[in-house]
Each structure stands twice: as structure tokens, then as C-alpha cells.
N, C-alpha and C positions, 0 to 999 in steps of 0.2 A: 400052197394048198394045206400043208401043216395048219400054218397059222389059221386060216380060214376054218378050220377043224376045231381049233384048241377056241376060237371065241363061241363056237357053239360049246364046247365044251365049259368053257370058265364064264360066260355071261348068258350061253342059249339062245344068242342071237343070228341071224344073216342078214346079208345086205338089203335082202327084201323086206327085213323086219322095221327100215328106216324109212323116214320120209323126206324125200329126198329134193330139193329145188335146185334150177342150175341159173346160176347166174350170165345173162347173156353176153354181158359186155367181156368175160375172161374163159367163159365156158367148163370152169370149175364149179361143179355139185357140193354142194353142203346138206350135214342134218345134224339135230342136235344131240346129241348122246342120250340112251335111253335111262341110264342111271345119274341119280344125284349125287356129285363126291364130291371127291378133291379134284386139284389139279392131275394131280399123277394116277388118278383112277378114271377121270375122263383121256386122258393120254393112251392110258393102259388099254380103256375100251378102243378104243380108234385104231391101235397099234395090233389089238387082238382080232378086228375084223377085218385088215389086211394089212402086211407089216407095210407096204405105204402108204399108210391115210396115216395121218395127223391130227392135232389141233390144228387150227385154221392158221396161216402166215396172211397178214395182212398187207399188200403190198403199196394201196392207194388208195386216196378221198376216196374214189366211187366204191370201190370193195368195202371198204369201213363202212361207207353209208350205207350199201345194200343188207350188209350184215345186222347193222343196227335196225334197220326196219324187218332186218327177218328174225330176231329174235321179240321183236314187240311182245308184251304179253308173258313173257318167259320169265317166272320167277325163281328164286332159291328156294330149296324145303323149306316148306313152312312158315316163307314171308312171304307174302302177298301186296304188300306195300310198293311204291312205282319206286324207292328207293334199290329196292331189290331187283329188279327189271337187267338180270347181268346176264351174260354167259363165260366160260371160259375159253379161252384163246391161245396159241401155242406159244406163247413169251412169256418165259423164265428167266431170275436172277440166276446165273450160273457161274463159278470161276472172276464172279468181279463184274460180269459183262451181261446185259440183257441180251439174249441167244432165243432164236427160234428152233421150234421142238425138229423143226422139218429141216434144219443144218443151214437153211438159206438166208443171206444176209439179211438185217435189218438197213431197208430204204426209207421208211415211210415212220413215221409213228404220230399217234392222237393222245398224249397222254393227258390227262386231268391232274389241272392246276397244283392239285396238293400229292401228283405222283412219288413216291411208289406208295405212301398211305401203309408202312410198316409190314410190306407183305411181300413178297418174289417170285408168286405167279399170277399173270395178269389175266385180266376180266375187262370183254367189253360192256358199256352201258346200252342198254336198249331203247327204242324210242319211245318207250313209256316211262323213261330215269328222268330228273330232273337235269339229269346234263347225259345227253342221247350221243354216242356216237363215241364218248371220251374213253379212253382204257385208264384202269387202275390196280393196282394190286395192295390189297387188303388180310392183313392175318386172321382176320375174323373168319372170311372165307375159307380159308384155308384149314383151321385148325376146330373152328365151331360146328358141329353136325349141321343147325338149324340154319345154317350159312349157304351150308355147300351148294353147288350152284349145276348146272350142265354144262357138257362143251359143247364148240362148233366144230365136228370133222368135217375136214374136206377132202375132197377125193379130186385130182389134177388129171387128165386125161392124158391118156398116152399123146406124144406125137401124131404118130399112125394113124389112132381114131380123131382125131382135130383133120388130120388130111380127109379123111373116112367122111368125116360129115362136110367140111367143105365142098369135094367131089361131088357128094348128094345133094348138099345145093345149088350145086352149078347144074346139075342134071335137070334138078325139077326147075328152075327156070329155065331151059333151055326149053322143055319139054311146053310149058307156058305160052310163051312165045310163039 
């Protein structure tokens, strides 16, 4: 509740101030950060609107793809260009190792041909990039204002509510029927 407190306090935001879609196939919600920064200020935001949300851990093809078409359209300040069409994503160079911000193993990864591209936090490509879906991590991003980009937080459902909504749809088609 703290934390929940101190992100209205340090960014002025709540959960309701995001717009939020859930992906069906994992039933984790995503949205994108409402500020433009760095990595560690989209992190920062995501962190300060509940200390469990995240940047996004990407786990599979279909998660990266859905990502990639839910960022379409989504540019960095002040480029506009389909070059820029990124967001940020919870994979950092840490201690030697690419580590996910959310502590959970790296399974999966999409990285683009000329990865890491001199940078050590990573960015997915949108599908308005010339190469849609690829992650990259780039210094420009990182260290140029006119770079910085938004994140993708994601919010994992408790257990309990995944049983929650199960139950309920076992009910309404019972009810159907």
C-alpha cells in the first residue's frame, strides 16, 4: 500500500490512470508506461505502481508476437520514424549475464541479428519496425533524451484470481447450457 502511495506521490499516477489489455493466451495484463525515459525510469515507474509489476519478462513466440502488435504505433520522443517503433522490456546486461528485471529465468529470447547493438537494456521492435518482433539493446536509447522510449509493464495475476476467473467460467457455461 506504501508503494502504491509513493507512485502517486513520485509520478501522480494509479492503476486506473493505465490502459490496460490482457492477453488471452497467458492472462497477464500489460500497458505502457506513461512516461518517456530510460530503462531504469520505466522500471522505476512499474516498480512504484506496485512493487510487483515489472517491465515485461518475455517468455514465448506468441507473448513477443502479441507484444509486438500491441506496441504498433508506439514511438520514442520525438522520432516518429517506423525505425523507432520500440518499447522497453525487462532484459538487462547485469554481472556478465542478461537477467530479467522480474528475477525469472531467461527461456526464450528474439534477439536482432546485430544484438546487443552497444547497449544493456533491451527493447522490443514493434510491428511498424522494419524488423517487428526482434529485441535489441541500443546506447542511443539509453543515454540520448530524443531516444528514450516507454516500457511494457506487466501485471501476472495472482494464482487465486486465475482459479477466480476459471470458476467463473465454468459457471457461465454451466449456466448456458
Amino acid at each position: 500500500m506504501f508503494l502504491m502511495m509513493m507512485c502517486s506521490v513520485v509520478y501522480g499516477y494509479t492503476y486506473s490512470d493505465y490502459t490496460w489489455i490482457n492477453n488471452p493466451a497467458n492472462g497477464h495484463q500489460y500497458a505502457l508506461t506513461l512516461n518517456f525515459g530510460t530503462w531504469e525510469q520505466a522500471e522505476a515507474e512499474a516498480q512504484a505502481l506496485n512493487p510487483s509489476y515489472n517491465l515485461v519478462t518475455i517468455d514465448s513466440a506468441e507473448e513477443n508476437s502479441f507484444l509486438s502488435n500491441f506496441i504498433r504505433g508506439v514511438r520514442t520522443r520525438n522520432h516518429f520514424d517506423p525505425g523507432n517503433n520500440i518499447a522497453w522490456i525487462g532484459l538487462e546486461f547485469d554481472s556478465g549475464t542478461w537477467k530479467w528485471a522480474s528475477g525469472e529465468t531467461v527461456t526464450y529470447t528474439n534477439y536482432y541479428p546485430s544484438w546487443p547493438e552497444g547497449g544493456i537494456k533491451a527493447y522490443i521492435m514493434g510491428n511498424d519496425h522494419p524488423s517487428p518482433g526482434k529485441w535489441s539493446a541500443n546506447y542511443m536509447h539509453e543515454s540520448i533524451p530524443e531516444y528514450n522510449a516507454r516500457g511494457i509493464i506487466e501485471v501476472i495475476p495472482e494464482p487465486a484470481t486465475l482459479l477466480l476467473l476459471g470458476l467463473g467460467g465454468m459457471i457461465l457455461r454451466k449456466r448456458k447450457a
